[in-house]
C-alpha positions in Angstrom: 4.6 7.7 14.5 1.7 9.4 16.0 -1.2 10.3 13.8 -5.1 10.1 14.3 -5.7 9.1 11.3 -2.6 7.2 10.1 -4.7 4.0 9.4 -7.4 5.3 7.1 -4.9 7.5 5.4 -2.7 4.6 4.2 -5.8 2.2 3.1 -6.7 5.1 1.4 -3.3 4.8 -0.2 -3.4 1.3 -1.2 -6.9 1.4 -2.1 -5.9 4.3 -4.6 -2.6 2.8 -6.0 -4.7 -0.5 -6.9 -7.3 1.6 -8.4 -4.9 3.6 -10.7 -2.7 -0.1 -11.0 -6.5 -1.1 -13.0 -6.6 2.0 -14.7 -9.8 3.3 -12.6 -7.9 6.1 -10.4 -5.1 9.0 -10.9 -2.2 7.6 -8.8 -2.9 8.6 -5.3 -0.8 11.4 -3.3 1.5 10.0 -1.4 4.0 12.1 0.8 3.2 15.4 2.1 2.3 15.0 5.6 5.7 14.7 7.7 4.7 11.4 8.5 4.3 10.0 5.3 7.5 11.1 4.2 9.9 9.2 7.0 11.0 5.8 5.7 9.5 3.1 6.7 8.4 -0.6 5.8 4.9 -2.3 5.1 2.8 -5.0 4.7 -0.3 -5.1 2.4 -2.3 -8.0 2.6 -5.7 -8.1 0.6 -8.3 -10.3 1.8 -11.1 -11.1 -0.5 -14.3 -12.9 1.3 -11.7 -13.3 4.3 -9.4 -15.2 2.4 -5.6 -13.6 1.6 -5.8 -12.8 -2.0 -2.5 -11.4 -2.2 0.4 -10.3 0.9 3.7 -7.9 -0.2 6.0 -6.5 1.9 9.4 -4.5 3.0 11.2 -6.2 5.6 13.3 -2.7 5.7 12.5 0.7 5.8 14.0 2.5 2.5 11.6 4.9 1.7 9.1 6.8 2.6 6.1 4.9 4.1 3.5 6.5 2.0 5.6 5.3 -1.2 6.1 1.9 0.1 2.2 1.6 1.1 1.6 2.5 -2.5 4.3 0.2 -4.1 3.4 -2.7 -2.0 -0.3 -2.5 -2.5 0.4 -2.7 -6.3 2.7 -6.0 -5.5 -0.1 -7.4 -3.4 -3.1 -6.5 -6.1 -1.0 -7.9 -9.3 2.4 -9.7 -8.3 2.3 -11.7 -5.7 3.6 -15.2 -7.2 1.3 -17.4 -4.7 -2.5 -16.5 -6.9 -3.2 -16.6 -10.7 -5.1 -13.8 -11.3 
């Protein structure tokens, strides 16, 4: 996968599927770009004062990358079993 912007365009994605995930957001736009729609798998891992507040990931590649950004984002922000929120 080549894409300039590929990095800021999934945080972008997570960012967005936490913020809808609290009810602040729309659900973010995921797919479109050719890119974002070839399966892939992810890690999100949120860090909060530089200490993991939450890590969910694919160990295969399913779905589309954009999808599984979003999905795991939302497992990182509210279900990861290792933090009490």
């Amino acid at each position: 996968m080549k894409h300039e912007d590929a990095g800021s365009t999934l945080i972008s994605i997570a960012s967005g599927s936490i913020s809808n995930g609290l009810g602040l957001a729309p659900k973010p736009e995921v797919g479109g770009a050719a890119w974002l729609d070839q399966a892939g798998a992810t890690f999100v891992t949120l860090l909060r004062a530089g200490a993991m507040r939450g890590c969910i990931g694919s160990l295969e590649a399913v779905r589309p990358i954009g999808a599984d950004v979003a999905d795991n984002a939302l497992g990182a922000a509210f279900r990861d079993p290792r933090f009490r929120r």
